[in-house]
MARPA-311607 format. One line per field, with one value per residue (C-alpha): residue number from 1; residue in three letters; x, y, z. Coordinates in Angstrom, 3 decimals. Layout:
nuvex = (NUM,...)
loza = (ALA,...)
xx = (X,...)
yy = (Y,...)
zz = (Z,...)
END
This chain:
nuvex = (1,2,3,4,5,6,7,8,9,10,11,12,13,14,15,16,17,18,19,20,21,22,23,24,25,26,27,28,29,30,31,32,33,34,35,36,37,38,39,40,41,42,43,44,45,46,47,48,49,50,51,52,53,54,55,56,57,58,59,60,61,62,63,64,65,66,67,68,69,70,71,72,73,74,75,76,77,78,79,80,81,82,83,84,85,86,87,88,89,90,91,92,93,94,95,96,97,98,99,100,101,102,103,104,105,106,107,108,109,110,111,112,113,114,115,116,117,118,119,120,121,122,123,124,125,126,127,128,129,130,131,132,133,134,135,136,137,138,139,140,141,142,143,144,145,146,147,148,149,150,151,152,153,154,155,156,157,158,159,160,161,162,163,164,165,166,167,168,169,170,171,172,173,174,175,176,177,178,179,180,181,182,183,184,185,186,187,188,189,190,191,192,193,194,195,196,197,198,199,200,201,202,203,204,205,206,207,208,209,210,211,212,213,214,215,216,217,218,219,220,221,222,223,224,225,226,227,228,229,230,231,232,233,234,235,236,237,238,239,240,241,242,243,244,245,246,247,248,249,250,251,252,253,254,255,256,257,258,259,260,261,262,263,264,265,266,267,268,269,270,271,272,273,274,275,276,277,278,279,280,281,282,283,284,285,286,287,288,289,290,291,292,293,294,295,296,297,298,299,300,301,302,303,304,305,306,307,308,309,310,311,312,313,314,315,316,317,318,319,320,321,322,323,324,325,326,327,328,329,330,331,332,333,334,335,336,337,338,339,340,341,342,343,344,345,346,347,348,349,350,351,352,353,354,355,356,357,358,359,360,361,362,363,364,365,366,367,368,369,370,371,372,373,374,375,376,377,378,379,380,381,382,383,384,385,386,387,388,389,390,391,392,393,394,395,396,397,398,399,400,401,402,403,404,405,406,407,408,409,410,411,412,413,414,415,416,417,418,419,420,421,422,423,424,425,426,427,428,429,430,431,432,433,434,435,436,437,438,439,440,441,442,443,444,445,446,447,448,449,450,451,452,453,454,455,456,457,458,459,460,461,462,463,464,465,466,467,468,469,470,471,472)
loza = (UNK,UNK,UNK,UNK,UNK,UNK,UNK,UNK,UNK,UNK,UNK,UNK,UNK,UNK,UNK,UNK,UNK,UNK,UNK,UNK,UNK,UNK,UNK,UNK,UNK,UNK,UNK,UNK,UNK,UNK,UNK,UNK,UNK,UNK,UNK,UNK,UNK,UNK,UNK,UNK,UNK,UNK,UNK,UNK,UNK,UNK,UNK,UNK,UNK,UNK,UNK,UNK,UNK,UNK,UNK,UNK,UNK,UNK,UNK,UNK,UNK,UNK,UNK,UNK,UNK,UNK,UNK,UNK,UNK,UNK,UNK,UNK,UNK,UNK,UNK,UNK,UNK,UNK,UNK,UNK,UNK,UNK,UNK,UNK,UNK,UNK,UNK,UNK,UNK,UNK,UNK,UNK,UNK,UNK,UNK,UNK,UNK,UNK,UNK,UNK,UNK,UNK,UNK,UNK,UNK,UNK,UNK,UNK,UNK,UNK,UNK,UNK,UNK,UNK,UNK,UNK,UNK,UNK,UNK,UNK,UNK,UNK,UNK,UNK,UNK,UNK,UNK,UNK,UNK,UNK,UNK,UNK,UNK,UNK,UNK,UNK,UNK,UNK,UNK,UNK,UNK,UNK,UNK,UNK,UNK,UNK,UNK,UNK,UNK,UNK,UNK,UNK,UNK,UNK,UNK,UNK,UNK,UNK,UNK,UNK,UNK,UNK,UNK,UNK,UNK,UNK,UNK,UNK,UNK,UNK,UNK,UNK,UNK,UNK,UNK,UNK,UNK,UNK,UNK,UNK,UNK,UNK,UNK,UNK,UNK,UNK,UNK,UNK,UNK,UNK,UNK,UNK,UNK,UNK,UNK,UNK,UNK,UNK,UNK,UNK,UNK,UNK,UNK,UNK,UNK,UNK,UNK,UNK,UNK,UNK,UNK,UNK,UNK,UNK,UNK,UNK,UNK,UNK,UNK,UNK,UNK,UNK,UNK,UNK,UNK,UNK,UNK,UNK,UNK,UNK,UNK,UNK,UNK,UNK,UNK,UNK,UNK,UNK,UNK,UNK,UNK,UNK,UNK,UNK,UNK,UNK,UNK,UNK,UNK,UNK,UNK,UNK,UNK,UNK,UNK,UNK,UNK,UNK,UNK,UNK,UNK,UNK,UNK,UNK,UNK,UNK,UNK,UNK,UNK,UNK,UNK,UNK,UNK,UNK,UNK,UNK,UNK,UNK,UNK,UNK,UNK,UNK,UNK,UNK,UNK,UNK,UNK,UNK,UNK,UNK,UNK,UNK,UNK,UNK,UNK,UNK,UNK,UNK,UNK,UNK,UNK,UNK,UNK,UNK,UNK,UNK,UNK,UNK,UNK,UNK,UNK,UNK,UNK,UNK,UNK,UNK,UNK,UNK,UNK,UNK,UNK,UNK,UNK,UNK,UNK,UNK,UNK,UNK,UNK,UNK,UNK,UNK,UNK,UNK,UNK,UNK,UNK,UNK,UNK,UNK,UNK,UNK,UNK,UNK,UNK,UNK,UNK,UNK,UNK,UNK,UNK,UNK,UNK,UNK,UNK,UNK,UNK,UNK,UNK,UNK,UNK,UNK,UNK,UNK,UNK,UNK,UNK,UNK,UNK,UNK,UNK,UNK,UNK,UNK,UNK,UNK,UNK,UNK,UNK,UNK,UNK,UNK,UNK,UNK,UNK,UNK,UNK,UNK,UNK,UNK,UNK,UNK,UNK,UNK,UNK,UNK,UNK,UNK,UNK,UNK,UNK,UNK,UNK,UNK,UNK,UNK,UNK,UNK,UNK,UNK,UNK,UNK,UNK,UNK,UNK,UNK,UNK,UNK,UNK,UNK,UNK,UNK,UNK,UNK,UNK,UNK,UNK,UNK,UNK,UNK,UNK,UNK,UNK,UNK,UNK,UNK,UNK,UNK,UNK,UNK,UNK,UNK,UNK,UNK,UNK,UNK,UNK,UNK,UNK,UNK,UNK,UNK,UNK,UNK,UNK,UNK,UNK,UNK,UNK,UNK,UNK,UNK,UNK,UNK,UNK,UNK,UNK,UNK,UNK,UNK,UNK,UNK)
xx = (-41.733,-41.967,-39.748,-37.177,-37.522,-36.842,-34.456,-32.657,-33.335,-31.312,-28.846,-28.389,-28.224,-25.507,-23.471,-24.174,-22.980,-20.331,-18.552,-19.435,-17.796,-14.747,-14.472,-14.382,-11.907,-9.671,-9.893,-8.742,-5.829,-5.423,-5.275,-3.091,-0.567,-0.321,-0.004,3.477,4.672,4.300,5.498,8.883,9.114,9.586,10.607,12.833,17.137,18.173,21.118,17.945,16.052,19.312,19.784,16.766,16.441,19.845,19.343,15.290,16.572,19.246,16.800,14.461,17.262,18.258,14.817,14.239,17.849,17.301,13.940,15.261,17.460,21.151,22.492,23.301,22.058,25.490,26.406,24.002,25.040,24.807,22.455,24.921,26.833,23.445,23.283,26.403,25.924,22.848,24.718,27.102,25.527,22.647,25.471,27.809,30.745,31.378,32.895,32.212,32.368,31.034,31.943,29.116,28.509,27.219,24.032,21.010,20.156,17.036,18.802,21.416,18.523,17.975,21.334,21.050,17.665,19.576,23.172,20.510,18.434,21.892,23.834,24.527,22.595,19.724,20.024,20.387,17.190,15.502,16.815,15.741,12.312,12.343,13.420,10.602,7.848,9.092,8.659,4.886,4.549,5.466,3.697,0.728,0.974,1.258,-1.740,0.166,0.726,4.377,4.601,2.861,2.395,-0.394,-2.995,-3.379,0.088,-0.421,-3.745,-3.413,-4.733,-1.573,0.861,3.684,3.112,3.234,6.457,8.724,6.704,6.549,2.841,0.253,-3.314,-6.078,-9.882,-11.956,-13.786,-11.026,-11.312,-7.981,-4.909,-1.797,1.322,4.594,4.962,2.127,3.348,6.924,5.563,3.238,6.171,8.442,5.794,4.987,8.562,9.472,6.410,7.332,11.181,9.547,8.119,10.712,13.077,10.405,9.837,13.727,13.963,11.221,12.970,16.315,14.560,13.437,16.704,18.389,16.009,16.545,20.708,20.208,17.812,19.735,23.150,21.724,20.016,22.638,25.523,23.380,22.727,26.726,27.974,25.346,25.840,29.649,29.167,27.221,29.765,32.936,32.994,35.640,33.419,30.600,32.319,33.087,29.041,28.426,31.080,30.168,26.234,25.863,22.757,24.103,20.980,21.806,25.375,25.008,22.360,24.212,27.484,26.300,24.318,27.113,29.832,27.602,26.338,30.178,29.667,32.333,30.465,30.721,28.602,31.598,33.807,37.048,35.402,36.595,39.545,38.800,37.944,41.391,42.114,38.126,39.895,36.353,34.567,36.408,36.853,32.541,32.713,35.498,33.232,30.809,32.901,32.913,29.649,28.527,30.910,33.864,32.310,28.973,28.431,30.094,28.465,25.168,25.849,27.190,23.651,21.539,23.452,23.062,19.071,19.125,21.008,17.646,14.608,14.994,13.469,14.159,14.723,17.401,19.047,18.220,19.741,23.419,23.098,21.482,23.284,23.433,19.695,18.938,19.960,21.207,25.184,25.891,25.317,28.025,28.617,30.616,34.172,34.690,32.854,35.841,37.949,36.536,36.961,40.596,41.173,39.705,41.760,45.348,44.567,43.818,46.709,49.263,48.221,47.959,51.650,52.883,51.050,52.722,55.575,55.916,53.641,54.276,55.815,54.580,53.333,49.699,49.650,51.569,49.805,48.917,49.947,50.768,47.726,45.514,48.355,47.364,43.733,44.115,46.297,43.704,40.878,42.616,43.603,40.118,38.692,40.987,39.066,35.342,34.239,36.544,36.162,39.120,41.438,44.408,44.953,45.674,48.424,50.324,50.449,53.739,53.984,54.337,51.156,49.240,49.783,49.128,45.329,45.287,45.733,43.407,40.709,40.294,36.869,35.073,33.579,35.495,35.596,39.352,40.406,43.756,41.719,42.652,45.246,46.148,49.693,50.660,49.595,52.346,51.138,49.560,46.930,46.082,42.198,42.787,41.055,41.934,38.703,37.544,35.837,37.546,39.522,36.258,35.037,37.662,37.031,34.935,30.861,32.051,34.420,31.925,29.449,32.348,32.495,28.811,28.763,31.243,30.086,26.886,29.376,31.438,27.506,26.411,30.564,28.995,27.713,31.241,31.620,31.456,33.366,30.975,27.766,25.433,26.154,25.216,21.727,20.273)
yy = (-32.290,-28.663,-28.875,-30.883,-27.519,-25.250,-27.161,-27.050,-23.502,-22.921,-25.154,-23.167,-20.096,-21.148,-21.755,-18.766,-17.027,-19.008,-18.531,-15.361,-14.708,-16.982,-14.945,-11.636,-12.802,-14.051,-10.891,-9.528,-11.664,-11.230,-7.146,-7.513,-9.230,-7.359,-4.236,-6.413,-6.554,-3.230,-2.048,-4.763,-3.787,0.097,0.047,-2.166,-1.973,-2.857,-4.961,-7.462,-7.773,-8.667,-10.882,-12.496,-12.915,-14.918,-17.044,-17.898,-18.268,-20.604,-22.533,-22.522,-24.351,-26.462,-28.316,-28.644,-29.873,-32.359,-33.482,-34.151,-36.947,-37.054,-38.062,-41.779,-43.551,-45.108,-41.638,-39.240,-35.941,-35.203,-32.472,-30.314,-30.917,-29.673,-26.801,-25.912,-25.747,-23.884,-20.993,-21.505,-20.617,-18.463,-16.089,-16.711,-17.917,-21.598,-23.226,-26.403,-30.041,-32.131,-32.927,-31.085,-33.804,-35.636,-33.317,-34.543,-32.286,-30.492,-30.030,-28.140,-26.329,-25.246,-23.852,-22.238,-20.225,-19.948,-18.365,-15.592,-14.527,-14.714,-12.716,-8.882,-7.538,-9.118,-8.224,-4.681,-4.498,-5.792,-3.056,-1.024,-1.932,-1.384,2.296,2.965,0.832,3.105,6.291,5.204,4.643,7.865,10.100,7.667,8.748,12.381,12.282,13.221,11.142,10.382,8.883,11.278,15.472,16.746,18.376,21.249,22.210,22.343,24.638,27.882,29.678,28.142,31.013,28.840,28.802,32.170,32.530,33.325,36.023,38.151,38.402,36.256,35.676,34.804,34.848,37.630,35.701,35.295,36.513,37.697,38.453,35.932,37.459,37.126,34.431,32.571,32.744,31.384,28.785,27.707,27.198,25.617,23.491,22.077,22.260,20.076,17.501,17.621,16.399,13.675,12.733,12.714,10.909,8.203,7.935,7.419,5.096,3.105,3.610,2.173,-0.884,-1.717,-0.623,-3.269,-6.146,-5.878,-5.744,-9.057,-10.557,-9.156,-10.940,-14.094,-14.561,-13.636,-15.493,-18.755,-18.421,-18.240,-20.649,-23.142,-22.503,-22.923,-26.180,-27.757,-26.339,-27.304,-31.448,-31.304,-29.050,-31.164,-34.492,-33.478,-32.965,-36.128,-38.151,-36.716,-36.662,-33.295,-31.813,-28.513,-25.970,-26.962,-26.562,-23.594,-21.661,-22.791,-21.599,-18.108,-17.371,-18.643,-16.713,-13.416,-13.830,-14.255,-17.272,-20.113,-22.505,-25.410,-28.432,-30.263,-31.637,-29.973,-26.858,-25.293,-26.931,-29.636,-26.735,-25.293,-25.798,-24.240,-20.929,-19.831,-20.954,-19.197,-15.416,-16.306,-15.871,-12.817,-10.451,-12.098,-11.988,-8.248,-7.276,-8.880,-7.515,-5.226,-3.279,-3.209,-0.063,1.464,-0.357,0.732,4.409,4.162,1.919,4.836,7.647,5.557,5.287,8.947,9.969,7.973,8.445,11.696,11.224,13.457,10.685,8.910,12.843,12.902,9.141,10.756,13.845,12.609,9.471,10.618,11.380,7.897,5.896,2.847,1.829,1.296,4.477,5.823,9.385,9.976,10.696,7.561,5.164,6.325,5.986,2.143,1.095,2.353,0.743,-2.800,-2.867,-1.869,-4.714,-7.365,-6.440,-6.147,-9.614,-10.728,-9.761,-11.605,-14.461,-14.941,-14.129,-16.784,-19.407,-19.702,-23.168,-24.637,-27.553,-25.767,-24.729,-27.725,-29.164,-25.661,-23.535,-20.438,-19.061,-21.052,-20.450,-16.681,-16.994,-19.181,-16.543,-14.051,-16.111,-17.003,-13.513,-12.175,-15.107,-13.903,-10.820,-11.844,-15.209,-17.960,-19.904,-22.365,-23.049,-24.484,-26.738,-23.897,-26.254,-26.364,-22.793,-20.437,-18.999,-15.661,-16.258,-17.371,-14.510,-12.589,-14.218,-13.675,-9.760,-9.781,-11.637,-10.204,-11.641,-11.485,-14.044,-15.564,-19.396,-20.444,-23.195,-25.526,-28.578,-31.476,-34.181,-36.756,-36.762,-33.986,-34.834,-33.881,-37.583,-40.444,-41.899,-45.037,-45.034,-41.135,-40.684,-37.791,-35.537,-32.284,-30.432,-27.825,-28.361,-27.403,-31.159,-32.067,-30.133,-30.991,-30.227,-27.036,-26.061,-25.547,-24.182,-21.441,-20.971,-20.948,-17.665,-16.122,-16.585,-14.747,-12.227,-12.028,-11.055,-8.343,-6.918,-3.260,-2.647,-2.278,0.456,4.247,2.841,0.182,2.363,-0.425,-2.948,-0.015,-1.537,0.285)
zz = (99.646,100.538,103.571,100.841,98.583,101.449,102.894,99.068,99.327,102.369,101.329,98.005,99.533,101.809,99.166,97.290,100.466,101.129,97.364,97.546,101.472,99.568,96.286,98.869,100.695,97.471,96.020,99.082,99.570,95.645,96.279,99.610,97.710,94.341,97.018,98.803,95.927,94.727,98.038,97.921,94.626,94.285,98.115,98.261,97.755,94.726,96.548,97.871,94.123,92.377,94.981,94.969,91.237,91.102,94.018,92.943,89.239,90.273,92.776,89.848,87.222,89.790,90.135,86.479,86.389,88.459,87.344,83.749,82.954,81.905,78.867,80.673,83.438,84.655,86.157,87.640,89.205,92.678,93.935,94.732,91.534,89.820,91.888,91.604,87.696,87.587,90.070,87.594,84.523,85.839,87.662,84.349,85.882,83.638,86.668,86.511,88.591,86.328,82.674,80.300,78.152,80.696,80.377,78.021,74.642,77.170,79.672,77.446,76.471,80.257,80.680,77.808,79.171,82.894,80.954,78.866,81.736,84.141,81.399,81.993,79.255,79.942,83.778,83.314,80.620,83.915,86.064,83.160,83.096,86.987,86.586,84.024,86.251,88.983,87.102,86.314,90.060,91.274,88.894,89.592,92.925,92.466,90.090,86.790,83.730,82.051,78.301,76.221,76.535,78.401,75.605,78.487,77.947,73.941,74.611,72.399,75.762,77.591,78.787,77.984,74.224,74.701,76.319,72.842,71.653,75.280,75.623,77.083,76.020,78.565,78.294,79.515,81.638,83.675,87.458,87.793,86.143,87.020,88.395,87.182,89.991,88.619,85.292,85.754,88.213,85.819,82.917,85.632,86.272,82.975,81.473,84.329,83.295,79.767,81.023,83.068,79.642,77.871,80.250,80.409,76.705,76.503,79.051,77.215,73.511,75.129,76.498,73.201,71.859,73.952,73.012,69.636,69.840,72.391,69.382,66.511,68.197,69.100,66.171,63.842,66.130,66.470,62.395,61.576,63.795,62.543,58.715,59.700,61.583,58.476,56.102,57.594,58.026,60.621,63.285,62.315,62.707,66.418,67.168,65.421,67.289,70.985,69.830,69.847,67.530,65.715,66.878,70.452,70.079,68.092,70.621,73.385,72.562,71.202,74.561,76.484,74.471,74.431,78.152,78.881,80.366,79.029,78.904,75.642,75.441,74.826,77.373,76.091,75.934,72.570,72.389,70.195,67.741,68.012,64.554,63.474,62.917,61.159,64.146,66.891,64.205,64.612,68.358,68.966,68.085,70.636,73.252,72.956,71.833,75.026,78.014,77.469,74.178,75.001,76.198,73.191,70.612,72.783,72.111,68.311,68.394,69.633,67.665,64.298,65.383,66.128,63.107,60.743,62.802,64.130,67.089,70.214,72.927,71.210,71.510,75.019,75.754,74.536,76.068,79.426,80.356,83.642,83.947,82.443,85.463,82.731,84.025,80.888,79.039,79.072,77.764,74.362,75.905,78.482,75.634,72.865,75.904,76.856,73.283,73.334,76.663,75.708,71.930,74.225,76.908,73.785,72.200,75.213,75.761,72.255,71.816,74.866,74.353,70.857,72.336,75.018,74.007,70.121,70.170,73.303,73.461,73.425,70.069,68.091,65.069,64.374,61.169,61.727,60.403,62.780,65.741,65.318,65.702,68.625,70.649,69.697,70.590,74.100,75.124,74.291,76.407,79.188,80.064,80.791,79.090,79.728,76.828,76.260,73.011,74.808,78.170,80.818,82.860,80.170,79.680,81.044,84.449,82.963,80.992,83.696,86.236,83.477,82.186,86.770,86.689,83.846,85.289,89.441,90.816,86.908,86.365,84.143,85.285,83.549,85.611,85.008,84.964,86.855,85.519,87.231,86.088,88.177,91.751,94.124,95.680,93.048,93.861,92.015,91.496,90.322,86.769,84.631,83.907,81.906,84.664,86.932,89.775,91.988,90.783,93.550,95.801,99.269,99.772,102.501,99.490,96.605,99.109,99.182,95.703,95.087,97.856,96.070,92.327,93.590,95.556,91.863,90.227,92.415,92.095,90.896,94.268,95.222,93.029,94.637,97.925,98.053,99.020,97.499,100.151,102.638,102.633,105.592)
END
């Protein structure tokens, strides 16, 4: 019995020492990584994070993709297919090779999450937080706090309070008087702290700045287009007919339109709501607050906030777009400038559009009323989000190199469809269908496309003579 309780003992205390050896060496693995990371993080390019957040995001949809089940059995998408839709959507680009409504209601809901986090907004609140993570960092490093004023350099005693009235006050216990080096060191020193602070505390307003225009849009978008779904029997006929459920449709097609994406849960992409002329005046306004006019609703944004609250950083965000390392800041001149530029291309194209296209066969069945809306809708569509109100084929030579110079690599995703009507050689088992002309195209060929949709998202490291793709 008492070798039984020793040899318990022994036993007991091997396993104390082993959990204990395994719990060491955890933590250790634990620390080694959180210190990769840190090091991959503020170390690395920017070119390589970007890069990895598409390509893990779009690895990420993919598998849930695939794991959920389409709206029918009899046709099931092919891996790549899926793949090629979550690249899609996660880098915004709403090409597409198959039809969407051959996706269920969840995994709508997934492209949905893949177009939000994929959109540019969103992206750039990322870099955003990275800039302010990375300011923490390095005054970490060098000992110092950022985010709030040290109480030192508030002291009474301080020289630097002292500054305006020309004297200095300093105990008489001190050992020695500080020279006029000291003293101007010293105020460099702490004015150039207090800046840190202040940049930091900006960088953090305008983060929170930019969540609440994403919520405030969304929100507000998704609420509008469903009250005008429910409303409007026609619009809501179509989602009953195809099976559509009006929150899905609605969230979808706000995050889409905003992320300036393209992509409609329906298979004719918005042109079955050509004559919806409420619908598409609902989504205008989010095809700019989300790509062309962001930046200058950003500033009027932070100058209205400024303007109530009075607070100092929202100052320093207009006067130090520079310092504030955010792309799209942009100072007060080029913003006036970008909203003058973006009204001239609209209406350049919104004139020649109505010019050429007025009674094609594109826009018959429409009044003219609902004819003016839809040129509108489609030249604003042109620039960024590719959203549809007309068959492209059908559409003008003119019109078409026109939507081309518009477009260059952005992202946009129009495609011409693919009809089987005008093969240069008819094949008899063709079958007309709503996706792009990609859906045709060979495995090697959407590989292609998939490199350069990712190539199209990382585009403003060609800026500068391309000095972001300088990686080493």
């Amino acid at each position: 019995m008492k070798n039984f309780h020793s040899f318990s003992k022994r036993i007991s205390h091997l396993c104390s020492c082993s959990c204990m050896k395994l719990a060491c060496f955890s933590r250790s693995i634990w620390s080694l990584l959180i210190l990769l990371f840190r090091f991959l993080f503020f170390r690395a390019n920017p070119f390589y994070i970007l890069v990895c957040y598409f390509v893990s995001v779009s690895f990420l949809g993919f598998l849930i993709l695939k794991l959920l089940n389409p709206r029918t059995d009899s046709f099931k998408p092919k891996d790549l297919d899926i793949f090629f839709t979550s690249v899609s959507a996660t880098t915004v680009s709403s090409m597409s090779t198959v039809e969407m409504e051959v996706f269920s209601n969840t995994q709508l809901v997934f492209i949905t999450i893949l177009m939000f986090v994929g959109g540019e907004v969103f992206v750039s609140m990322f870099g955003l937080l990275f800039t302010k993570y990375k300011l923490r960092n390095r005054a970490r490093i060098h000992g110092s706090r950022v985010g709030s004023v040290s109480r030192e350099s508030l002291s009474p005693t301080n020289p630097v309070d002292q500054i305006e009235l020309g004297m200095v006050i300093l105990s008489e216990t001190e050992s020695r008087k500080p020279s006029s080096v000291d003293l101007v060191s010293a105020v460099e020193s702490i004015l150039s702290s207090n800046e840190e602070d202040l940049r930091y505390n900006s960088i953090r307003y305008l983060v929170f700045v930019i969540l609440v225009y994403l919520l405030v849009v969304h929100i507000g978008g998704s609420a509008l287009v469903a009250l005008y779904v429910s409303l409007v029997p026609s619009a809501r006929n179509v989602l009953r007919n195809k099976g559509l459920q009006i929150p899905t449709f609605s969230i979808f097609t706000t995050v889409s339109t905003f992320a300036s994406c393209g992509f409609v849960p329906t298979n004719e992409n918005m042109i079955v709501f050509s004559k919806n002329s409420g619908l598409l005046l609902l989504l205008i306004p989010q095809v700019l607050l989300g790509n062309t006019l962001y930046p200058s609703c950003l500033r009027f944004l932070i100058w209205v906030l400024g303007k109530f609250t009075k607070r100092q950083e929202f100052n320093y965000m207009l006067m130090n777009t520079r310092e504030m390392k955010y792309f799209h800041l942009l100072p007060s001149l080029h913003s006036s400038l970008l909203v003058v530029t973006v009204f001239g291309f609209i209406v350049v194209q919104f004139i020649l559009f109505c010019s050429l296209e007025w009674n094609s066969e594109g826009l018959d069945g429409l009044n003219p009323f609902q004819k003016l809306v839809a040129s509108l809708f489609q030249t604003v569509n042109s620039r960024h989000t590719g959203e549809s109100i007309i068959d492209l084929s059908i559409l003008s030579p003119a019109i078409l190199v026109l939507f081309v110079l518009m477009i260059a690599y952005g992202n946009v995703g129009f495609t011409a469809g693919y009809s089987c009507k005008r093969q240069l050689n008819p094949q008899g088992l063709c079958k007309d269908s709503w996706y792009g002309f990609v859906g045709r195209w060979s495995n090697k060929g959407k590989v292609i496309l998939i490199l350069v949709m990712f190539f199209g998202r990382l585009k403003k490291f060609n800026m500068d003579g391309g000095r972001g793709w300088k990686l080493l």
